[in-house]
N, C-alpha and C positions, 0 to 999 in steps of 0.2 A: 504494500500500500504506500509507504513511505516511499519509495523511488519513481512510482507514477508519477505521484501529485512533487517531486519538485523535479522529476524529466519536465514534466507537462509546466512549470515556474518558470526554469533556465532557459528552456528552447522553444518556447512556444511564446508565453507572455512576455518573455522578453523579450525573447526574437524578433517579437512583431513591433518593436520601435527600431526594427534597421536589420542586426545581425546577433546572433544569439552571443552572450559573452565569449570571450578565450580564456580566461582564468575566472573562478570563484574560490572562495574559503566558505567551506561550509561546517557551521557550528558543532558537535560532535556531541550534543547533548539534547535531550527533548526539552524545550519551552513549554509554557501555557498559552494556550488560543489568548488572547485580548481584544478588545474593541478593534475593529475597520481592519481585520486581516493581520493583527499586527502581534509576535511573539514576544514572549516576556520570560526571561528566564530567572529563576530562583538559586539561591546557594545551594540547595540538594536537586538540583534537577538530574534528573535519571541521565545516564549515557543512549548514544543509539543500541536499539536492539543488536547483538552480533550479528554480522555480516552484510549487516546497511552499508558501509565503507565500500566492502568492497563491492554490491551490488549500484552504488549511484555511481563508482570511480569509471566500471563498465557502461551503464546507460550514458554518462556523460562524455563520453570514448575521445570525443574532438575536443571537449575541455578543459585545460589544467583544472585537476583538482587540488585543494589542499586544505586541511584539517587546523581546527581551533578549538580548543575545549571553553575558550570563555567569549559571549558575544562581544564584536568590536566594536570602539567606539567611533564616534562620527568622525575623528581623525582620519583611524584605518578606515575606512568605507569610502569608498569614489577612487582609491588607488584601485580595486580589483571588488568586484560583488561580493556580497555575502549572504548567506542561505543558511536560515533560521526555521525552524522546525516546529513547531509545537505536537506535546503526544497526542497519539490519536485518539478521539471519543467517538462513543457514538450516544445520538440522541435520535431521541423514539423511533429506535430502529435502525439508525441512518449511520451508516460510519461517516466520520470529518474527521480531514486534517489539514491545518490551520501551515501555510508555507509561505514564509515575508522572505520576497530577494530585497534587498538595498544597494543603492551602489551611488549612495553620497548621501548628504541632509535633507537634500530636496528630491530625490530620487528614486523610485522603486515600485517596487508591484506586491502586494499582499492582500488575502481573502484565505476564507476558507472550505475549500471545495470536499462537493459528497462524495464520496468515494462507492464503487461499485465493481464488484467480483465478478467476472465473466468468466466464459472458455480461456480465452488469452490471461488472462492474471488478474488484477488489480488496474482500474482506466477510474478517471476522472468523469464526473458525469454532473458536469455543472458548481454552480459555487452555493454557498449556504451562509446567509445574513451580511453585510455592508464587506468593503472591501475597498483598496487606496490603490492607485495610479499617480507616481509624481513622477 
């Protein structure tokens, strides 16, 4: 579920303001959903499930990848994106998972999309309550 919804972040929402990133750092820990798509991470936040690493380092095949255990600050952010995670829920029935790129102060794409199980794995299948474009 976790590598759908930020393939479908990196290369797709992002993509569609020009070219899909060439480097991210992506956070290596689960956030909490927050307001307008946006993650929030805590001092005990859980790490990714085993073998998330190596399964987005594959789907993101054409773009540097590289790991962070603590979110960056608006310093770091606009040198290279960043890809923040919150864990998954599900509400009334519905799995979500909440996935904020940034890539500066004023910049970035967040919401939190349903998620849905097919034949093929884990797809994206729309977004669920408010969500930010800068």
């Amino acid at each position: 579920m976790i590598v759908a919804a930020v393939t479908r972040r990196v290369l797709v929402d992002f993509g569609q303001s020009g070219a899909a990133p060439t480097e991210v750092v992506v956070v290596d820990r689960l956030g909490r959903a927050g307001a307008w798509g946006m993650v929030h991470f805590d001092a005990d936040a859980p790490p990714l499930p085993k073998g998330t690493r190596a399964a987005i380092e594959a789907a993101l095949a054409h773009t540097k990848v590289s790991w962070s255990t603590e979110p960056m600050s608006e310093a770091d952010v606009g040198a290279v994106e960043a890809v923040m995670i919150a864990e998954p829920r599900v509400v009334d029935g519905v799995p979500l998972l909440t996935v904020e790129l940034s890539c500066g102060p004023r910049c970035g794409v967040g919401s939190t999309f349903r998620m849905e199980h097919g034949a093929k794995g884990w797809h994206t299948a729309g977004t669920s309550g408010a969500g930010f474009v800068g």
